[in-house]
C-alpha positions as CSV (number, residue, x, y, z in Angstrom):
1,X,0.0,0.0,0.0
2,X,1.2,3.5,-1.2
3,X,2.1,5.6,2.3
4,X,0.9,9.1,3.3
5,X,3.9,10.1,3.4
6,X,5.1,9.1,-0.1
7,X,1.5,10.6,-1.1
8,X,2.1,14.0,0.4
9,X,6.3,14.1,-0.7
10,X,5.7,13.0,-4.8
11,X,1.9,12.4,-5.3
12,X,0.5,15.2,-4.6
13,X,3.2,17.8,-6.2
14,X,3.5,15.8,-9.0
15,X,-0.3,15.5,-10.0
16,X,-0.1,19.6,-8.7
17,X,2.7,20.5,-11.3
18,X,0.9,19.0,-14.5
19,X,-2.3,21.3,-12.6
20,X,-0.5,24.3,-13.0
21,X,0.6,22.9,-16.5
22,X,-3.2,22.3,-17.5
23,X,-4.3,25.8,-16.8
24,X,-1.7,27.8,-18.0
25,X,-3.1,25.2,-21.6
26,X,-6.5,26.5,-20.6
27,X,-5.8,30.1,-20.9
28,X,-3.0,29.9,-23.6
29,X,-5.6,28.2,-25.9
30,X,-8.8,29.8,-25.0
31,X,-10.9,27.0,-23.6
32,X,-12.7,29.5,-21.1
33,X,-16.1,27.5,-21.0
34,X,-13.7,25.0,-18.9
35,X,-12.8,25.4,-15.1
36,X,-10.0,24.6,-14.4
37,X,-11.3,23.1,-11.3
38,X,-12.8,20.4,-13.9
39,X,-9.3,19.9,-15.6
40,X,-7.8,19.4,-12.2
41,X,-10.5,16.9,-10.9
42,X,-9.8,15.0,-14.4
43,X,-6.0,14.7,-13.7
44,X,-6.3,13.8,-10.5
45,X,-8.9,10.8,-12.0
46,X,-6.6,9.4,-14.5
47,X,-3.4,10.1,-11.7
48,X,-5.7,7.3,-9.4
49,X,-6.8,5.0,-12.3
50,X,-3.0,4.9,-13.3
51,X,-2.1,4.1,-9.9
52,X,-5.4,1.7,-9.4
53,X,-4.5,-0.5,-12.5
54,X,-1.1,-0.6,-11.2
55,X,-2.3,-2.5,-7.7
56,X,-1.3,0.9,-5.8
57,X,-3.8,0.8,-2.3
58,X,-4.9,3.7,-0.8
59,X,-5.7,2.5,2.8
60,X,-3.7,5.5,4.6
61,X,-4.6,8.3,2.4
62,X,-8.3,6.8,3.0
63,X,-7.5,8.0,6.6
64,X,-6.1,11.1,5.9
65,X,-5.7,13.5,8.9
66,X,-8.5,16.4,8.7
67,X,-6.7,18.8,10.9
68,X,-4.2,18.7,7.6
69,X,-7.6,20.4,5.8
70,X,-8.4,23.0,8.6
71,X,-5.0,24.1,9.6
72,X,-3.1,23.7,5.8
73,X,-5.3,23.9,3.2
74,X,-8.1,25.9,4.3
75,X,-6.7,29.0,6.2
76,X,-5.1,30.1,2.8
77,X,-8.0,29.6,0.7
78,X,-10.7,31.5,3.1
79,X,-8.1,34.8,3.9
80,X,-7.2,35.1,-0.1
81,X,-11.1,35.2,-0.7
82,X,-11.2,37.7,1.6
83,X,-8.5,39.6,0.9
84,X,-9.4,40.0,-2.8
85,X,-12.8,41.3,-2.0
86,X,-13.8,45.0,-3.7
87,X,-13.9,46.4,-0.4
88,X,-16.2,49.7,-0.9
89,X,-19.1,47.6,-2.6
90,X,-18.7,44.9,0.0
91,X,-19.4,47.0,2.8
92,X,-21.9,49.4,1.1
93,X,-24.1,45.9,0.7
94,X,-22.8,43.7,4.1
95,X,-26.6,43.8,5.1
96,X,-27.7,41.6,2.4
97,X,-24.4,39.8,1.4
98,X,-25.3,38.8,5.6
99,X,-28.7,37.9,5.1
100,X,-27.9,35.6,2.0
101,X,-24.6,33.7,3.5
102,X,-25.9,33.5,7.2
103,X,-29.6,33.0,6.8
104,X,-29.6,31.7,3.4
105,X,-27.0,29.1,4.3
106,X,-29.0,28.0,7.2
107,X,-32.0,27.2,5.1
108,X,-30.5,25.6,2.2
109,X,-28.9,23.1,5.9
110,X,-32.5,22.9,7.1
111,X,-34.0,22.2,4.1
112,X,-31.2,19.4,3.0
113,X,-30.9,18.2,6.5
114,X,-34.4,18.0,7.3
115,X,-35.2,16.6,3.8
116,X,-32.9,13.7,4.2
117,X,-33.5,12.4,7.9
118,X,-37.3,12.5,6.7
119,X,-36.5,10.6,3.4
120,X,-34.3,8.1,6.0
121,X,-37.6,7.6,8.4
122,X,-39.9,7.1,5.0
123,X,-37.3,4.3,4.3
124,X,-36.6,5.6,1.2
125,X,-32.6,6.4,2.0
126,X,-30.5,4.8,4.7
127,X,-31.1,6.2,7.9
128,X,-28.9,8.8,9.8
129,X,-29.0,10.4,13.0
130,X,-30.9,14.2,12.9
131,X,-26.9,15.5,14.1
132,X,-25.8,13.2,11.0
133,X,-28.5,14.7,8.4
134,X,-28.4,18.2,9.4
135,X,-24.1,18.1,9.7
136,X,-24.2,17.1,6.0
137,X,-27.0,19.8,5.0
138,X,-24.2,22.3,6.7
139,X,-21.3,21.2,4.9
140,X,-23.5,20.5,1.2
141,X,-24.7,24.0,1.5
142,X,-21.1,25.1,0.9
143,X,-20.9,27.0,-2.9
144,X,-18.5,27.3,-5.3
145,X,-19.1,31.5,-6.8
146,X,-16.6,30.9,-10.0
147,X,-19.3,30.2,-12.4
148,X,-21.4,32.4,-11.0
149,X,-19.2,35.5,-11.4
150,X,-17.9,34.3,-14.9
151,X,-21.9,35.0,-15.9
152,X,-22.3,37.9,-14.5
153,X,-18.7,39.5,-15.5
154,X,-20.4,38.2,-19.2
155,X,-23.1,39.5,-19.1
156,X,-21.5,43.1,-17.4
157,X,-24.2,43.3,-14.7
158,X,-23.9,45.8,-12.3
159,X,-21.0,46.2,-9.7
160,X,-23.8,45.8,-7.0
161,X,-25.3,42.6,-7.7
162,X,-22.2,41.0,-8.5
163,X,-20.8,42.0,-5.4
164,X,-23.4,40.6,-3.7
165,X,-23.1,37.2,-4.8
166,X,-19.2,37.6,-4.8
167,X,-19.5,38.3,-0.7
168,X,-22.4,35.6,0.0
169,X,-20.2,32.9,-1.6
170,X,-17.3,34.5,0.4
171,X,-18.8,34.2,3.4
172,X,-20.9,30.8,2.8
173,X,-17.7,28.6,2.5
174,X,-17.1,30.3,6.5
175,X,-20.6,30.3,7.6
176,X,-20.7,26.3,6.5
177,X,-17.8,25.1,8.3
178,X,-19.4,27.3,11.6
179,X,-22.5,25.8,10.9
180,X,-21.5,22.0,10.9
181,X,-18.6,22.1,13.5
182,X,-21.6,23.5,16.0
183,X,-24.0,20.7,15.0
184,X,-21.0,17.9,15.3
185,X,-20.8,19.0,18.7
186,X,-24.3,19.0,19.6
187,X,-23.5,14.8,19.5
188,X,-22.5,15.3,22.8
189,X,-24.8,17.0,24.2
190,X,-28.8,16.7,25.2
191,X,-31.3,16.2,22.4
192,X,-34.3,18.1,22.0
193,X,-36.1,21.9,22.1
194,X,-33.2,23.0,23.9
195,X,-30.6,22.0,22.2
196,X,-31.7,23.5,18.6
197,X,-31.4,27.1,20.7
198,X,-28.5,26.4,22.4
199,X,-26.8,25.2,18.9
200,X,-28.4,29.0,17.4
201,X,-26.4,30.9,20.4
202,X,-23.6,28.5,20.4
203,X,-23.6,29.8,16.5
204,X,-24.0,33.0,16.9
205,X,-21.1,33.3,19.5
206,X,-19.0,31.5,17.4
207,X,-19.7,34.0,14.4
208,X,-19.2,37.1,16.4
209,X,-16.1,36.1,18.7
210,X,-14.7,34.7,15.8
211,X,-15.1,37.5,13.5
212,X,-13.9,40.2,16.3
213,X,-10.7,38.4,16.3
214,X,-10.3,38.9,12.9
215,X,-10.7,42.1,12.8
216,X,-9.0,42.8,15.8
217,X,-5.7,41.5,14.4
218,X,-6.2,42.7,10.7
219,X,-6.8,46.8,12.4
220,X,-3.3,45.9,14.3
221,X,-1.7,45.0,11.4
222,X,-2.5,48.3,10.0
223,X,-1.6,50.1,12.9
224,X,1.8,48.7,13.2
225,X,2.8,48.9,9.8
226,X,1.4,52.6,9.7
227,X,3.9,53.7,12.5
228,X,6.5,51.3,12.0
229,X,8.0,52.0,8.9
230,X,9.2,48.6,7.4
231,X,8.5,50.0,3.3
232,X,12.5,49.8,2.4
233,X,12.8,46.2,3.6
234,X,9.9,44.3,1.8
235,X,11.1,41.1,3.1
236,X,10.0,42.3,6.5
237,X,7.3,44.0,5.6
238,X,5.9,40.7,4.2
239,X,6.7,38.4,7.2
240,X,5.1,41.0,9.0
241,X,1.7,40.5,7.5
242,X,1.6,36.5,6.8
243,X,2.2,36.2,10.4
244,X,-0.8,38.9,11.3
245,X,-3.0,36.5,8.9
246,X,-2.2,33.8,10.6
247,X,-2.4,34.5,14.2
248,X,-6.2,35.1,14.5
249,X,-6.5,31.6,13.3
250,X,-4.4,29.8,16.3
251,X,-6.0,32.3,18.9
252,X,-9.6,31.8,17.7
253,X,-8.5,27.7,17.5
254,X,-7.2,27.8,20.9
255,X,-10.6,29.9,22.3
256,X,-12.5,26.7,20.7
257,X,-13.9,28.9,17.9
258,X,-13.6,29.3,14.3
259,X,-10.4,30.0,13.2
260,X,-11.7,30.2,9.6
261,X,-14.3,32.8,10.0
262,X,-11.2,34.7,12.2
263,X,-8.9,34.8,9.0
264,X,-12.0,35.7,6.5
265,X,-13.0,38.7,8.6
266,X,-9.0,39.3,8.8
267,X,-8.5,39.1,5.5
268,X,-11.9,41.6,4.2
269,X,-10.2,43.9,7.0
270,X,-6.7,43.6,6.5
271,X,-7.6,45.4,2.6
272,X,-9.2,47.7,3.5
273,X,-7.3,49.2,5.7
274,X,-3.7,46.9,6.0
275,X,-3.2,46.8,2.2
276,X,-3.0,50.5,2.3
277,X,0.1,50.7,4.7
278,X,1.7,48.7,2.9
279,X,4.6,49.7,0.0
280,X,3.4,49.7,-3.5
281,X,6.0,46.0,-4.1
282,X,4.5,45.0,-1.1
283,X,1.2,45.3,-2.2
284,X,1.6,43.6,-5.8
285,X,3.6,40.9,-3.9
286,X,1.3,39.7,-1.4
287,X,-2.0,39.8,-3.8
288,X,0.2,37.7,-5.9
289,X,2.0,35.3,-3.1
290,X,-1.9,35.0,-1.7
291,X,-3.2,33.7,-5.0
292,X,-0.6,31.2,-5.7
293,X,-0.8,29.7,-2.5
294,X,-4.9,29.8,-2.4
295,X,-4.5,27.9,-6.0
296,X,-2.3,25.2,-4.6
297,X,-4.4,24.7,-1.8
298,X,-7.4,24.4,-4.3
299,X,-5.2,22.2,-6.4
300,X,-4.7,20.0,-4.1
301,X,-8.2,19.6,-2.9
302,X,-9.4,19.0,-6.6
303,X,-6.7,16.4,-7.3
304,X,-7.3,14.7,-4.1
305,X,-11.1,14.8,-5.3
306,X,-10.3,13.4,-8.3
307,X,-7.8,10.5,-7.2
308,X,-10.6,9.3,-4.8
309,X,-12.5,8.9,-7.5
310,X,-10.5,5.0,-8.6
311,X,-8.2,4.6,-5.5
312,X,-11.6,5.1,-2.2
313,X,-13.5,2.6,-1.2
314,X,-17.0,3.5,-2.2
315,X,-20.3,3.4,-1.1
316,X,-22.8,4.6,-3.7
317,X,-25.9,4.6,-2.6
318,X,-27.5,5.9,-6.3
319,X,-31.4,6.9,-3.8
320,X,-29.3,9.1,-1.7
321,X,-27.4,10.6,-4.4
322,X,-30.5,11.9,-6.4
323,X,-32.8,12.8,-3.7
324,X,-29.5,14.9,-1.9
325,X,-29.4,16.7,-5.6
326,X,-32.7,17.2,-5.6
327,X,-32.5,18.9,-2.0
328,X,-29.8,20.5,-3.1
329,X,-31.9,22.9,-5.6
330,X,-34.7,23.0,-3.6
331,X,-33.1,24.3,-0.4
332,X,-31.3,26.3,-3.2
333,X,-34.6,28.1,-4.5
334,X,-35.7,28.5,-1.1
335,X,-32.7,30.6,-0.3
336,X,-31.8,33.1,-3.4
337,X,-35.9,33.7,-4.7
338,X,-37.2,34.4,-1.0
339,X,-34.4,36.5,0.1
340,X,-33.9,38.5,-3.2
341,X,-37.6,39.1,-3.0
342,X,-37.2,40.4,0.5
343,X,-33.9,42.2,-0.2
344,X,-35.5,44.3,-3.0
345,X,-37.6,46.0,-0.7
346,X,-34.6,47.9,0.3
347,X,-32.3,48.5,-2.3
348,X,-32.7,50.9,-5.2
349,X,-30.7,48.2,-7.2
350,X,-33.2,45.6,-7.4
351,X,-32.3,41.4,-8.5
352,X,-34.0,40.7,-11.2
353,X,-35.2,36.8,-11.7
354,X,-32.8,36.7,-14.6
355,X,-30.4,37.3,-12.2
356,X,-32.3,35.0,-9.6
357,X,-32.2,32.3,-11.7
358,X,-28.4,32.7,-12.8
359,X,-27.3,32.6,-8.6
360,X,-29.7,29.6,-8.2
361,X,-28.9,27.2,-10.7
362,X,-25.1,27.8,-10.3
363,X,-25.1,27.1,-6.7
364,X,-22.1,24.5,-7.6
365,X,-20.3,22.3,-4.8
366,X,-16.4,22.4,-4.2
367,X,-13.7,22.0,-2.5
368,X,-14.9,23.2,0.9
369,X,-17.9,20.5,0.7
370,X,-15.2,17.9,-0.2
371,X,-13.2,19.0,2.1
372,X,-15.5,18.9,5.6
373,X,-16.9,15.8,4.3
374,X,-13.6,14.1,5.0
375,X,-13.5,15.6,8.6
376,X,-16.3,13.6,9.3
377,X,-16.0,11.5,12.2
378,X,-19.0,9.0,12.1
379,X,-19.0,5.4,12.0
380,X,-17.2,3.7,9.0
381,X,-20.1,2.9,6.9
382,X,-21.8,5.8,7.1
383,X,-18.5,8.5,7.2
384,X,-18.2,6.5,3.7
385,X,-21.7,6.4,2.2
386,X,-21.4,10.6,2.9
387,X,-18.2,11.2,1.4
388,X,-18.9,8.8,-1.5
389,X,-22.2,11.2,-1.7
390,X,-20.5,14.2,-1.7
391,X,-17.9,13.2,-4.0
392,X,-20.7,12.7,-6.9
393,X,-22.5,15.8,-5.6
394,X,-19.6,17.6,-6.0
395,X,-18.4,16.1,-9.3
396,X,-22.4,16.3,-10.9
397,X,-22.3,20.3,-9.8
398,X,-19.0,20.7,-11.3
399,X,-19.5,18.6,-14.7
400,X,-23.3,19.1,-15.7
401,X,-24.1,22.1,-13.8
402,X,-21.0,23.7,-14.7
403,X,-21.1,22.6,-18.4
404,X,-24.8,24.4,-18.5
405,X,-24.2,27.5,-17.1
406,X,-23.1,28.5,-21.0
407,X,-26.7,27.2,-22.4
408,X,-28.3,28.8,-19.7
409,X,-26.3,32.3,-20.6
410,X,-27.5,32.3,-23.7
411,X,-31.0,31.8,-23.4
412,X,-31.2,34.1,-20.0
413,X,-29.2,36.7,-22.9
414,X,-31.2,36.0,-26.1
415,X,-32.6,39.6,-26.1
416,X,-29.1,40.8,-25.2
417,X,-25.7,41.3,-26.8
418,X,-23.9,38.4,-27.2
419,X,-21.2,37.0,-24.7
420,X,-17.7,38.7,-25.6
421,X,-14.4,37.1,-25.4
422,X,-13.8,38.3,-21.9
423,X,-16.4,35.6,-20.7
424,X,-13.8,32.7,-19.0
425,X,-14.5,30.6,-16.1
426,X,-11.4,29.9,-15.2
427,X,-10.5,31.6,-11.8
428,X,-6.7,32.2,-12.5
429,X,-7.7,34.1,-15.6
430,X,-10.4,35.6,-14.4
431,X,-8.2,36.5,-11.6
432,X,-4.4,37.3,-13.0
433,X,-4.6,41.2,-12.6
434,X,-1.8,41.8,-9.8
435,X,-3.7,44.6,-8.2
436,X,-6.4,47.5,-9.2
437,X,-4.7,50.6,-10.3
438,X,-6.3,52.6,-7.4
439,X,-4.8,50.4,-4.7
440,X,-1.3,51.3,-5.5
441,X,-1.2,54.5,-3.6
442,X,2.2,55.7,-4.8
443,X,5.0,55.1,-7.8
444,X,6.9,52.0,-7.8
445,X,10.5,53.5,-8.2
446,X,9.5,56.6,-5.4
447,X,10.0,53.6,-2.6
448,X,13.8,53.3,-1.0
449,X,15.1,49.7,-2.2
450,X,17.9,47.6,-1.4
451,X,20.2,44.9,-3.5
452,X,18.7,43.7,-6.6
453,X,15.8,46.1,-6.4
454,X,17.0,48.4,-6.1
455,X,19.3,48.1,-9.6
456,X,15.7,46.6,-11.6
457,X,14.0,49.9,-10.9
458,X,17.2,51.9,-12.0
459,X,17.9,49.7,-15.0
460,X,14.6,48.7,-16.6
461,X,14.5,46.2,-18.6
462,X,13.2,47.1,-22.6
């Protein structure tokens, strides 16, 4: 049997490498109905059928370690999407980018949770425990926004709206993990009335501690690169500000709460005000260093994703599977169409059911789904009847929802002009601008360098 360790030293860079290779193929050729997500999911599939047909066994990666997810993969992933946010749009609309990642999220949980530990007391899917049903509603309810955002970038809707689905999906991936870590640990606990409330307040604690240590440590970031004056040695500048980004995370971790809604609201802050502070090479290099380590982390998710695929032992339960879709758009509909309605009433930029429609049906699964799924900690069978589940889920949201979104385009856009060439869905495209012009406060080559810097700015190259 192929070792972890062997997986994580030669595996995993390897299948990451001919990742990076794919996309860079993506955008050099101009396949932007195709994310790169897919591509990566499809090398990390033929990577495990290789290594299946080969008589490789995957018992240890089967057990991989989920703290490797929360503490590795995930910190960088949640703080970039932060980070990158369009900060005066975000918090011109926070009210209703709230209303559709905290309460929307919590009804597309309900309505999946409480869908499938009905369907298991009708006998027509295996039965879980209501902790079980409504843990898996949390994590399912996680969304991927890049196909969302490629549509509406096509179809040049206004900065508003796409901001608004930009921040829910932001905030969802956060609000998800909260949400199922708080119902996992209700297993402990009493059943009944009284737990449901105490899970709501154990929520909302979690939420607002989590998110004042966040921002707690992203305004002293600012404050310390404001008055100490680090701009001529980028190096420490930089160190500087990776370890501000990560030290919310291990306090909020160590107060037993979310360390990933700490680095989000850490992340949103630190731009607005952090970024700022910062020297103009500082700022182009850590939007840059931020991305490239968020891709990896996504990489490696997808691949991982897409070697499970031929090297897990699976449970497909095909019932499950459908009915959980099913859910899934239903708790889906419930969500965007009631909430838009209601946040209309209160915005002179209204959501139009064009755009209704667009947020709903692109409501794909990703990594974060994959991701909490493996933290699982359930009894064998069913820990691997819910990550087989989510694995298809995932993989049916990705491949035929995904795929559609350029059908549905163009008959949401018949009375429209036609997509341009700008349309991609692939997030590093989408995505390769170092910085906006307005963030870079001053003039490269006015900043005092040292060494090699120094001699780039004086002797440009042609």
């Amino acid at each position: 049997p192929i070792s972890l360790s062997f997986f994580l030293s030669f595996n995993l860079p390897f299948c990451t490498v001919f990742s990076i290779f794919t996309t860079h193929i993506l955008i050099k050729f101009k396949f932007h109905y195709v994310p790169e997500s897919v591509a990566v999911v499809f090398l990390g599939a033929v990577v495990g059928l290789v290594m299946k047909l080969t008589g490789t066994h995957f018992e240890d990666l089967e057990q991989f370690d989920p703290q490797t997810f929360f503490i590795v993969l995930l910190p960088p992933i949640i703080f970039e999407s932060g980070y990158s946010l369009h900060k005066g749009n975000f918090f011109q609309n926070l009210g209703s980018i709230l209303l559709f990642a905290v309460i929307g999220t919590g009804i597309s949980a309900v309505v999946v949770g409480g869908g499938m530990y009905g369907l298991g007391l009708a006998g027509l899917i295996t039965k879980f425990t209501a902790v079980e049903c409504f843990a898996f509603g949390s994590l399912i309810s996680a969304v991927d926004p890049v196909a969302t955002l490629a549509i509406f970038h096509a179809l040049d809707v206004n900065p508003t709206l796409n901001m608004l689905v930009f921040g829910e999906s932001v905030l969802n991936d956060a609000v998800s993990i909260v949400m199922t870590r708080t119902i996992l640990n209700l297993a402990h606990g009493p059943a009944g009335a009284g737990a449901v409330f105490q899970a709501l307040w154990k929520f909302l604690e979690m939420f607002v501690l989590s998110a004042a240590i966040g921002v707690f440590f992203a305004l002293a970031s600012a404050l310390c690169l404001k008055h100490i004056n680090l701009r001529g040695t980028p190096a420490l500048e930089f160190s500087m500000l990776l370890i501000f980004a990560y030290m919310p995370y291990g306090l909020a971790e160590a107060c037993k709460l979310s360390g990933i809604m700490a680095v989000l609201f850490c992340g949103i802050v630190m731009s607005h005000y952090t970024h700022f502070n910062l020297s103009p090479v500082c700022q182009v290099n850590v939007q840059q260093a931020f991305r490239s380590i968020a891709f990896l982390a996504e990489t490696c998710v997808f691949a991982y994703l897409g070697m499970a695929i031929f090297s897990f032992k699976h449970n497909v339960q095909i019932s499950l599977i459908i009915w959980i879709i099913l859910l899934c758009f239903v708790g889906r509909a419930l969500n965007i169409f009631p909430l838009s309605a209601l946040t209309n009433f209160f915005r002179q930029i209204t959501i139009d059911r064009k755009m209704q429609c667009i947020m709903w049906f692109s409501g794909l699964r990703g990594a974060i789904a994959f991701a909490l799924a493996l933290t699982l900690e359930f009894s064998k069978e069913k820990r691997e009847i819910l990550v087989t589940t989510t694995l298809w889920i995932v993989l049916f949201t990705i491949l035929i929802l995904g795929s559609s979104t350029l059908p549905l385009l163009k008959f949401l856009n018949s009375n429209s002009e036609p997509v341009g060439d700008k349309f991609t869905m692939i997030k590093t495209e989408e995505m390769r601008d170092a910085v906006d012009a307005e963030q870079l406060e001053e003039n490269i080559p006015s900043i005092s360098m040292r060494g090699f810097s120094q001699l780039d700015i004086e002797y440009p190259q042609n």
